[in-house]
C-alpha positions as CSV (number, residue, x, y, z in Angstrom):
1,X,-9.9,-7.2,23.0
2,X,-7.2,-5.3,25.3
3,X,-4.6,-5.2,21.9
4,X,-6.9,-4.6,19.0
5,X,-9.0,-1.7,21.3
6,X,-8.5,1.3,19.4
7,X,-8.9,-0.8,15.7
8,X,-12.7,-1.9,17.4
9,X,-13.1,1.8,18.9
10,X,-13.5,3.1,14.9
11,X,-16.2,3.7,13.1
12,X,-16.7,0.9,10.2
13,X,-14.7,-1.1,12.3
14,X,-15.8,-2.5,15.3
15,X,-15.4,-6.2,16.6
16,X,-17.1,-7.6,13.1
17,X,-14.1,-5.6,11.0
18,X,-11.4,-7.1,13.3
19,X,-13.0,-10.4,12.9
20,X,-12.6,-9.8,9.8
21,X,-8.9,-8.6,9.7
22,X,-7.6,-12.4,11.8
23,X,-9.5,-14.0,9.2
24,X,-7.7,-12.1,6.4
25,X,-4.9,-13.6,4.0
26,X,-2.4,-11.2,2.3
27,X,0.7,-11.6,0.6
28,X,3.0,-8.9,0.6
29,X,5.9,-9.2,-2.7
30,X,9.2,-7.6,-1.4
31,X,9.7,-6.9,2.6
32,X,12.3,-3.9,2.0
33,X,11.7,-0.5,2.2
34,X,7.9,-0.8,1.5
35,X,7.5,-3.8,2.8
36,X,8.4,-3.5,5.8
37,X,6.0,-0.9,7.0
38,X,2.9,-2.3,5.5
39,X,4.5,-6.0,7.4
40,X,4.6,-3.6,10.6
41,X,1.5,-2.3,10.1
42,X,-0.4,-5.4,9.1
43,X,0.4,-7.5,11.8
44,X,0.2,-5.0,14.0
45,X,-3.4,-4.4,12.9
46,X,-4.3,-7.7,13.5
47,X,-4.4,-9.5,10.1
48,X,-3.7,-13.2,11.1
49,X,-2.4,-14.7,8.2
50,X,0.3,-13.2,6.0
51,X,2.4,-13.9,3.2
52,X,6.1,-12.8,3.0
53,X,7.7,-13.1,-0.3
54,X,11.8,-12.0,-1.2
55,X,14.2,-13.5,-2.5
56,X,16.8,-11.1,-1.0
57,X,19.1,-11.1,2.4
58,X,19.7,-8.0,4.5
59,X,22.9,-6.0,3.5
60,X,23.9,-3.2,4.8
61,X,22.6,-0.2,2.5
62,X,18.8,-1.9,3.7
63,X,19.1,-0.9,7.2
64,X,18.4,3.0,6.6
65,X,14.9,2.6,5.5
66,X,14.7,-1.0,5.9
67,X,12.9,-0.9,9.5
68,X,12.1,-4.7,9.9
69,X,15.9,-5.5,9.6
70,X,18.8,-4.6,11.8
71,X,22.6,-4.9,11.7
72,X,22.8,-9.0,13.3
73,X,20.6,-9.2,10.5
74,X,23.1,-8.8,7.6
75,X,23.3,-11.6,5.1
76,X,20.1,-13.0,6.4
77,X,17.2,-13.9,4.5
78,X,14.9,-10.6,4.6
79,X,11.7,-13.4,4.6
80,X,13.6,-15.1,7.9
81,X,14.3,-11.9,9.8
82,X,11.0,-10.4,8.6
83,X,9.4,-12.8,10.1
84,X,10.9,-12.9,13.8
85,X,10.3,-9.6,14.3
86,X,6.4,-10.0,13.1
87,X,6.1,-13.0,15.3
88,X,7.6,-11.4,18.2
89,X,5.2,-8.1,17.9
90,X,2.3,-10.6,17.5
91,X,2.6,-13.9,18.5
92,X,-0.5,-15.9,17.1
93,X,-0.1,-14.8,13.6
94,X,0.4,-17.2,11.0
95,X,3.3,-16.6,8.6
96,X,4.3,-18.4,4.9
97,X,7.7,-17.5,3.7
98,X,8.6,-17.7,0.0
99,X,12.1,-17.0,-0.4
100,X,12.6,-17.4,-3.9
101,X,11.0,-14.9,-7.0
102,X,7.9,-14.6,-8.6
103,X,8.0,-15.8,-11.8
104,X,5.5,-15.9,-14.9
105,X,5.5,-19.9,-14.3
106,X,4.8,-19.6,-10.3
107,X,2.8,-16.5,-9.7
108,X,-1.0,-17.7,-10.3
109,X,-0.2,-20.6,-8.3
110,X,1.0,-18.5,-5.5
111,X,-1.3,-15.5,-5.4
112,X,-4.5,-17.0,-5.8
113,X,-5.5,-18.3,-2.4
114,X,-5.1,-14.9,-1.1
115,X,-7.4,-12.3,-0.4
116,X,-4.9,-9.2,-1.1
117,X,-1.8,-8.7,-2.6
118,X,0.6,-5.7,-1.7
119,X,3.3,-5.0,-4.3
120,X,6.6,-3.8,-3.0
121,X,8.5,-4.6,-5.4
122,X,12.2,-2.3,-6.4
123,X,11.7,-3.2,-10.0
124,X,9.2,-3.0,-12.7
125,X,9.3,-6.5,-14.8
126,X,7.7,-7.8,-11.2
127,X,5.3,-5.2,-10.8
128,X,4.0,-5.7,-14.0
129,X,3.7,-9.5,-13.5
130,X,1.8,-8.8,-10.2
131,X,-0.7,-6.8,-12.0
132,X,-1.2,-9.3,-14.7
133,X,-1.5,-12.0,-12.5
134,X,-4.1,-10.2,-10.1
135,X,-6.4,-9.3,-13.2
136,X,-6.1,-12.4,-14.2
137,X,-7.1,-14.3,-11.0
138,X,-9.5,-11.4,-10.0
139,X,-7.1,-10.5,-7.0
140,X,-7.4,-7.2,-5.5
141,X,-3.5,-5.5,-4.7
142,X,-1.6,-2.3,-4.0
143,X,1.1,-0.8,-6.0
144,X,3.5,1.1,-4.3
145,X,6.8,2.4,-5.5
146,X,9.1,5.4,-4.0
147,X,12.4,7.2,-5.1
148,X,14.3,10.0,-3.5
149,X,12.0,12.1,-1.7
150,X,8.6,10.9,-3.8
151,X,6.5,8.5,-4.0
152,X,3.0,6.7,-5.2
153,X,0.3,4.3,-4.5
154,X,-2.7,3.4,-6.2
155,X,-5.1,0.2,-5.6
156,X,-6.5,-2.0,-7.9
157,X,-9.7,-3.7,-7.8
158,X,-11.3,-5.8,-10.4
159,X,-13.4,-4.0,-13.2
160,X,-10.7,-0.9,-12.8
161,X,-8.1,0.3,-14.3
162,X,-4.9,-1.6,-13.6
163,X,-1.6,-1.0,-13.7
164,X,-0.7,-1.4,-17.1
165,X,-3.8,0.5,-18.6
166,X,-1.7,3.9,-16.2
167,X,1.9,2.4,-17.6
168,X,1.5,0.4,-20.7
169,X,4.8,-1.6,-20.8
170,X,8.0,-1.8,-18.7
171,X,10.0,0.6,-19.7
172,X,13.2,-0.5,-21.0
173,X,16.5,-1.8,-18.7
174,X,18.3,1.5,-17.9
175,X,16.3,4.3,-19.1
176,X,15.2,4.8,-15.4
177,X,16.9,6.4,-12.4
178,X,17.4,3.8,-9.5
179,X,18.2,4.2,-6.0
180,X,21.2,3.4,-6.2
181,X,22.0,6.3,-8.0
182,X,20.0,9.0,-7.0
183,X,19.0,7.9,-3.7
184,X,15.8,6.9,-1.2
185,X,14.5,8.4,1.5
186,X,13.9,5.9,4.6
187,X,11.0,8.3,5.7
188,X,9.2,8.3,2.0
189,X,9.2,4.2,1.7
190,X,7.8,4.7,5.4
191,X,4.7,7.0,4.3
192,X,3.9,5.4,1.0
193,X,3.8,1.8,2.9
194,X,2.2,2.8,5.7
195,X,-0.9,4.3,2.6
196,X,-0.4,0.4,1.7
197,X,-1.1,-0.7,4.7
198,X,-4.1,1.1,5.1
199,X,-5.6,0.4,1.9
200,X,-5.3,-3.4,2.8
201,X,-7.2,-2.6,6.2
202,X,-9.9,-0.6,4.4
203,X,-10.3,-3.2,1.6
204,X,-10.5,-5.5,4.6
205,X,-12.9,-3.7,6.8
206,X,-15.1,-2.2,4.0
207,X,-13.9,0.8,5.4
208,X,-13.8,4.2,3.8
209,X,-12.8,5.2,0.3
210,X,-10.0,3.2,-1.5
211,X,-7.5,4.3,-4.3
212,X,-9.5,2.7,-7.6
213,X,-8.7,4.6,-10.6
214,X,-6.2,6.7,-8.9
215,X,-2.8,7.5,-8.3
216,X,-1.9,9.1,-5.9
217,X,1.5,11.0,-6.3
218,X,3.2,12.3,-3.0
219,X,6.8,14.7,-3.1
220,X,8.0,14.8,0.6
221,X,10.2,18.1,-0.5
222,X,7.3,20.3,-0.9
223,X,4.4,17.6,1.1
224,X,2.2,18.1,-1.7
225,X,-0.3,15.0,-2.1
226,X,-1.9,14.9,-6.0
227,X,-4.7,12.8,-6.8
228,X,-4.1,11.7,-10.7
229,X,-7.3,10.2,-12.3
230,X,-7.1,6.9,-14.1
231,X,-9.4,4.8,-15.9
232,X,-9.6,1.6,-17.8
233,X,-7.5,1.6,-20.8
234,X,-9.6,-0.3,-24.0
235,X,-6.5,-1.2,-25.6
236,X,-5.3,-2.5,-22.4
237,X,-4.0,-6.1,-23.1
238,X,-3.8,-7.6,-19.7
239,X,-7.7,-6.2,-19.0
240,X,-9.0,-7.4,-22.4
C-alpha cells in the first residue's frame, strides 16, 4: 500500500486497478533507448510480471540515452543488466529474459501468453513482425520509435488500424536515416517511452483515453505534439 500510494490515490485507479497492474503480463521487444523507460516505468508502476526481450549487449554509444545500463555494464547482455536494476527497484517482480530475436518462426509462440506488448524496436523488419503477429494473436501493443530530436507513438488495439494499414511495407534497407548517422536524443527516447509506458498502464487500468487510430507525432525542437488520424486500411493484408 505504502509504495503503490499515489498509483491507488487516482482516479480510475484505485486498489482494483493496482490489482490489476501485479496481475498484468507484458513483454517489452528491445530494452534500449525506449525500453528502458517504459522497463522503468513499468515496474516501477507495479506491473508484476514482465517480459524483457534483446538480443543485444551494452556498448558504450547506449549509455547516453540508454538509462537502465551503466558503464560496468559494457559488453553485458542488455536483458541481464535490465534486469538487476528492475529487480533491485522492485524486488517481488517476476522477470523472463529472451535474449535471442524475434523471428517469423518464434514470435506467435512467444507473444501470445501475454496481455501487452510494447515495441521498442531500432529497426523496422521487427516492428512490422510485431504488428503482424499481435493482429494475428489479437494482442494489444505500442509502437514507439524516435530519431534526433522527434519521435512517435501510437497503440494498437484489435478491430483498429495497425501498423501496417499507417506504413504499408518496410521500407527498403538504406533509404532511411539511422541514428547512427544523424543522431538520437537521450531525452526524446525518454518522452516517447515514458507515453509507452503509460499507454500500457491505461490499457491496464481501463484508464483514460488510449492512442487507437492515432499517431501521435512529437518534435522536441519546437515541443509541438500532433495528433495524426489513422484508420483501418481495406487493402491492409495483415488485417484482412
Amino acid at each position: 500500500m505504502d509504495r503503490f500510494s499515489r498509483n491507488i490515490l487516482i482516479e480510475g485507479i484505485g486498489k482494483a486497478g493496482q490489482q490489476k497492474l501485479k496481475n498484468a503480463n507484458v513483454l517489452i521487444i528491445g530494452a534500449g533507448g525506449l525500453g528502458s523507460p517504459v522497463l522503468f516505468y513499468l515496474a516501477a508502476a507495479g506491473i508484476g510480471h514482465l517480459g524483457i526481450m534483446d538480443y543485444d549487449q551494452v556498448d558504450m554509444t547506449n549509455l547516453q540515452r540508454q538509462i537502465l545500463h551503466q558503464t560496468c555494464d559494457l559488453g553485458r547482455s542488455k536483458v541481464v543488466s535490465a534486469t538487476e536494476k528492475l529487480k533491485a527497484l522492485y524486488p517481488e517482480l517476476i522477470i523472463q529474459g529472451y535474449e535471442y530475436r524475434l523471428t517469423a518462426e518464434n514470435a506467435e509462440e512467444i507473444i501470445r501468453p501475454y496481455d501487452f506488448v510494447v515495441e521498442c524496436c531500432d529497426n523496422y523488419d521487427a516492428k512490422f513482425l510485431i504488428n503482424d503477429t499481435c493482429v494475428r494473436t489479437g494482442t494489444p501493443f505500442s509502437h514507439g520509435a524516435v530519431l534526433s530530436m522527434q519521435g512517435e507513438v501510437s497503440t494498437y488495439l484489435p478491430g483498429n488500424a495497425c501498423y501496417r494499414c499507417i506504413f504499408g511495407e518496410a521500407p527498403a534497407k538504406g533509404t532511411m536515416p539511422t541514428s547512427a548517422e544523424v543522431g538520437i536524443l537521450g531525452s526524446i527516447a525518454g518522452i516517447a517511452g515514458s507515453i509507452q509506458a503509460t499507454e500500457v498502464i491505461k490499457y491496464i487500468t481501463g484508464t483514460g483515453t488510449l492512442l487507437t487510430n492515432r499517431l501521435l507525432v512529437f518534435n522536441g525542437r519546437t515541443m509541438q505534439f500532433t495528433n495524426l488520424k489513422t484508420e483501418k486500411n481495406s487493402t491492409c493484408l495483415c488485417c484482412q
